[in-house]
N, C-alpha and C positions, 0 to 999 in steps of 0.2 A: 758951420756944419758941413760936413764933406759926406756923412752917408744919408741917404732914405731908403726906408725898409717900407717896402706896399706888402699887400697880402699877400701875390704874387708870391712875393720872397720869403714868405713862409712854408715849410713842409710841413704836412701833418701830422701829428705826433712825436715831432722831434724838437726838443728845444733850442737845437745850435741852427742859426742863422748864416745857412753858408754863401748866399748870395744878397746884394744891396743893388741901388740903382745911387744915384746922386740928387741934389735937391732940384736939378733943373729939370730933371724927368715929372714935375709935376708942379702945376701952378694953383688946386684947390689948397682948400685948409688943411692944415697940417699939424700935428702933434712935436712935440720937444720930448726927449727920452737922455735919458745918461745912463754910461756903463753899470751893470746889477741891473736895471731894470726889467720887465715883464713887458714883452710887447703882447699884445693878446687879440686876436681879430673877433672883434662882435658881431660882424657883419657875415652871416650865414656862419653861425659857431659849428652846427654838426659837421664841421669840417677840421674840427680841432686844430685849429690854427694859434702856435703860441711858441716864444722864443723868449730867450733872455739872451741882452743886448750885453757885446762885448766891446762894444764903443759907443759913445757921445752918435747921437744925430736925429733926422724927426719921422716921424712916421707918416702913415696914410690916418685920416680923420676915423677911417671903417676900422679902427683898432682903437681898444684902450690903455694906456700907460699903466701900468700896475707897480708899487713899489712895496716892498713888506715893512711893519712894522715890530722890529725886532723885539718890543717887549708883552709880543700878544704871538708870532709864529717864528719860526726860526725862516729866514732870508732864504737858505738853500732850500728848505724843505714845500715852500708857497708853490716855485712853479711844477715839481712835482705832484702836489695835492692837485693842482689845478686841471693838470692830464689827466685825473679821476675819473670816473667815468660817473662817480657822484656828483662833483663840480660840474662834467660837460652834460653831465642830463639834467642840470637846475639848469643851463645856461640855456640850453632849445628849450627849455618851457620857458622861460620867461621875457625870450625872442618876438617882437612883433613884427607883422609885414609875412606876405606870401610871397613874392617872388624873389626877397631879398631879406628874409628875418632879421631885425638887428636890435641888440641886447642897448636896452639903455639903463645911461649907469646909475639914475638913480635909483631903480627898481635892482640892480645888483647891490648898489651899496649896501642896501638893506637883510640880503640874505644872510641866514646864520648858519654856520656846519660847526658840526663836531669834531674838534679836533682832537689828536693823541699828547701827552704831555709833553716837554719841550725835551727831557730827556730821551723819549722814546723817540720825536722828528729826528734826534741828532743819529740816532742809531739806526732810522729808517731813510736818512740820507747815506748813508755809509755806503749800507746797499743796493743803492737805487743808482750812486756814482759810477759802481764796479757794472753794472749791468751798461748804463749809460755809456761806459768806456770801450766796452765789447761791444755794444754794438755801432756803435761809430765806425770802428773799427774794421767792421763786416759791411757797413754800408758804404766804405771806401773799397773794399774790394770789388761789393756790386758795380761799383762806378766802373773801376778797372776793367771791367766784365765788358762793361758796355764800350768804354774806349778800345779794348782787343777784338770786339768783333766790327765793329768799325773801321780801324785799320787795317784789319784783313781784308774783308770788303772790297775796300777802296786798293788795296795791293792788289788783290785777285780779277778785280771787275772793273771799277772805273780807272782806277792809271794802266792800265793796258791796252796802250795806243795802238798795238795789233789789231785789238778787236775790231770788227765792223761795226756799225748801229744800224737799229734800226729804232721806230716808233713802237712803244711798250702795248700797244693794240694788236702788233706782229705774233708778240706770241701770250697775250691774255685775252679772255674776250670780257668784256666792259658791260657791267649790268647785263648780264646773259637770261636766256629765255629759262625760265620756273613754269612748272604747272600750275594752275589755277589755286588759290589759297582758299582755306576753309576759315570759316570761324575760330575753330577751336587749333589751329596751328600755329607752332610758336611765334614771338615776335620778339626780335631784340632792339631795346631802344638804346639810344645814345647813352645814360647812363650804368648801364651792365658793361660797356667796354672803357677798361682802365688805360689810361695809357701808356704805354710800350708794355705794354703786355698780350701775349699771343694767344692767349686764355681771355674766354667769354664768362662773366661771374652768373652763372645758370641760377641764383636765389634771383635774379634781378630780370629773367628772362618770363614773357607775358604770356597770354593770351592775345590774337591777333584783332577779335574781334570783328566791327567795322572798318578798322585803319589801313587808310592804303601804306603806299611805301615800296620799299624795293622786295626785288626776291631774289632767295637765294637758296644754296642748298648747302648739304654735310662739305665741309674740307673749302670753300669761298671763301675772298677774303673781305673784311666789311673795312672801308676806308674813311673818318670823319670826311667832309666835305666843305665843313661848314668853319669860321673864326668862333671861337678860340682852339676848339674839337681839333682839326690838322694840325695847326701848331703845335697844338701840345701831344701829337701824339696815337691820337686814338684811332688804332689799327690793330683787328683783331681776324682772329680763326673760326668760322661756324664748328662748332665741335660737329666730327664723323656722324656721331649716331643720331645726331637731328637731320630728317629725311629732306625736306622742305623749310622754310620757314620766310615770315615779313621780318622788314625790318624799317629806321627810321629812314624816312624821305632824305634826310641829311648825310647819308653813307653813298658809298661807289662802292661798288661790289667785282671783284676781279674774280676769274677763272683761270688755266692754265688750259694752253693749248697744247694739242699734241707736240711730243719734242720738247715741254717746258716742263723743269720739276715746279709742282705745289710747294714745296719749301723753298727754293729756290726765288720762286714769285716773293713768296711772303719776308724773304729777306731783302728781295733788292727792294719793295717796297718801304721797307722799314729801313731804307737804308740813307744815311746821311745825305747822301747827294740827291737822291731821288725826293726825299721827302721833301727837302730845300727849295726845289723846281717846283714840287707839286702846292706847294704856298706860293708860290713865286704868280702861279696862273688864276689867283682868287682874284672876283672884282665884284662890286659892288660898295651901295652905302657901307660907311664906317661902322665897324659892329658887325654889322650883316652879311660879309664877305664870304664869298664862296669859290668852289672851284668847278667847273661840267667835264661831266665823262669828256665832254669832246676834246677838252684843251688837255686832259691827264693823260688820255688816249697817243694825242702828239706828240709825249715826252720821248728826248731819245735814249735807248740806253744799249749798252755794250752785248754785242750778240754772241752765245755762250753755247759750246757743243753740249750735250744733255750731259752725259759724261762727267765735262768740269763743271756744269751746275749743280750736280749731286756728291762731287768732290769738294766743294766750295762749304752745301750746303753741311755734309756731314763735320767739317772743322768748326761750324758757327754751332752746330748740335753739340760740341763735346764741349766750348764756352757755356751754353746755355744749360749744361746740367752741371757745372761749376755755380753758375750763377743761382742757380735752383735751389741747390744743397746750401747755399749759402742765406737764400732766401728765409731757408726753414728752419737754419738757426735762428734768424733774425726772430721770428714767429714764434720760436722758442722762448729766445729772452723778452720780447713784449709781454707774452704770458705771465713768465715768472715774475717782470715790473709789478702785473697786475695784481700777480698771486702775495705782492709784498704788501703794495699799497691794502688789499682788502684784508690782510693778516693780521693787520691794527684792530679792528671788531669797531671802527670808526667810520672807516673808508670805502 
C-alpha cells in the first residue's frame, strides 16, 4: 500500500480526496480500503467528513470503510445519500463520547432509511455529478485565489531585498490595552473563527460572562496561538461594529500602529512566510504547543511606506472579491445539491 488517508485529509463536505499522507506517517491500527470505496470519519461525524477512494490504500482506525451493495442501492448514489443531512444528523445521535464522539458500527449497522427507487438514484446521480463537477471546478479556482495573493505577497513584500526590517512589534502593538469588560460584552472563542477566513461567524459569537481572556476592540486582529488552531490557520477580523469584546485565552490579538494600514497587518499576517515563522516559535508538550506574544512580537518582517501598503493591500482586495464571488457560487450549488437530495420526499 503506498497511500493513507487520516482525517486530516478529509474536507468537509466534499467527496474527492485531494490529499494522502503514506503508511509510514502512522504506526496505530489501520484500516484496508480499495478503489470505489467510501471512507467515512466516525470520529467527531458533525464534521462531515467522507470521501470515495480513487485508489488501493489504508485509512486511519477513526474512519469506517463503507462499500455499497449494488443489489439494495446504486454505488454512485450511497456516498451522496450519505452527505444528507438525514444520514449526518442519525450519525451525531448515535455518536457516543464528549470530547471525541465516535459512531460505532454496530449501532450504525443497524440503522434503517428510506431510500428513492433505483431508477430514480440513477437520475438523482445524474444531477448531483453535474453540480459535483461545477463545483470542483470553482473550488480549483478558489485555490488559485489563494496561490495569486500569495505570490504577490511574496513579489511585493518578502523578495524585496530593498526593504529594511524590522520586528512586527515596530509597527502593531501586541495584545493592546481594552477597557474593562462587562458581563454582558461580546466573547469570541476559538470556534466562531474559521480558518483563512477574515470574517468572524457572529451565530457563534457569546456572552462574555465570567471568562477571562484577551481584549480586544472593532477592526483587531485575533491570531490562534495555540497547536492545531495556527497551523491551520485561524486568523480573524473583530468586525467594526463590535465596540469592545473578550475573547479566547488562546488568541494574540494585533493592532496597527500609526503609519501601518489595518489591512495591510492583516495580510502580512495571513501571509505565507509570516504565518510559517509564527509556528516556527510554538513550544511546549506535544499537543499542547503554543506560541507568546513575546516571541511573535520578534518576528522580522519587510518595512513598507504606508503608501505601498495600501497599494499592496488594495491588489489582495480585488483577489479577494474574485474569490468571494466565487465562494457564493460555491454556496449556490451546495444549496441546490441540497434542494436535489431533499426533492426525493425521501431525503
Amino acid at each position: 500500500m503506498e497511500h493513507y488517508v487520516g482525517l486530516e485529509h478529509l474536507d468537509p463536505d466534499s467527496l474527492k480526496i485531494r490529499r494522502w499522507g503514506t503508511p509510514d506517517d502512522v504506526e496505530a491500527t489501520k484500516l484496508m480500503f480499495k478503489k470505489g470505496d467510501i471512507i467515512f470519519g466516525r470520529r467527531r461525524a458533525y464534521q462531515r467528513k467522507l470521501g470515495i477512494a480513487e485508489f488501493d490504500g489504508i485509512c486511519s482506525a477513526h474512519a469506517m470503510v463503507l462499500r455499497a451493495k449494488p443489489d439494495v442501492v446504486n454505488p454512485e448514489f450511497l456516498p451522496f445519500f450519505m452527505q444528507s443531512d438525514l444520514f449526518m444528523n442519525r450519525a451525531v445521535e448515535i455518536s457516543v463520547g464528549s470530547l471525541s464522539p465516535t459512531i460505532n458500527w454496530k449501532t450504525m449497522a443497524v440503522q434503517e432509511f428510506a431510500l428513492p427507487p433505483t431508477e430514480e438514484q440513477i437520475r438523482i446521480v445524474g444531477l448531483l455529478r453535474e453540480i459535483e463537477s461545477n463545483s470542483d471546478n470553482l473550488k480549483s479556482l478558489v485555490e488559485r485565489c489563494h496561490s495569486l495573493r500569495d505570490a504577490l505577497f511574496q513579489h511585493h513584500v518578502w523578495s524585496n531585498e530593498s526593504l529594511p526590517q524590522e520586528p512586527i512589534n515596530q509597527i502593531a502593538d501586541i495584545n493592546p490595552k481594552v477597557s474593562s469588560l462587562s458581563e454582558n460584552d461580546p466573547f469570541i472563542p476559538m470556534e466562531a473563527v474559521d480558518p483563512w477566513t477574515q470574517q468572524i461567524d457572529l451565530s457563534r459569537i457569546e456572552k462574555k460572562g465570567q471568562r477571562g481572556g484577551v481584549k480586544a476592540q472593532g477592526g483587531d486582529i485575533l491570531m490562534a496561538r495555540i497547536t492545531p488552531c495556527l497551523e491551520n490557520g485561524k486568523i480573524s477580523q473583530v468586525p467594526i461594529s463590535i465596540e469592545k469584546c473578550g475573547g479566547s485565552t488562546e488568541f494574540i490579538v494585533f493592532r496597527a500602529k500609526d503609519g501601518t494600514d489595518q489591512q495591510f497587518l492583516y495580510n502580512l499576517i495571513t501571509s505565507r512566510v509570516f504565518h510559517s515563522q509564527a509556528a516556527g516559535t510554538m513550544s511546549g508538550s506535544t499537543g499542547r504547543q503554543r506560541a507568546s506574544a513575546t516571541d511573535i512580537g520578534r518576528i522580522l518582517i519587510p518595512k513598507l511606506p504606508l503608501t505601498k501598503q495600501m497599494e499592496v493591500s488594495e491588489l489582495i482586495k480585488q483577489i479577494s472579491k474574485m474569490k468571494d464571488a466565487t465562494n457564493s457560487r460555491l454556496l449556490g450549488l451546495s444549496q441546490m445539491k441540497l434542494a436535489v437530495l431533499t426533492g426525493t420526499g425521501r431525503i
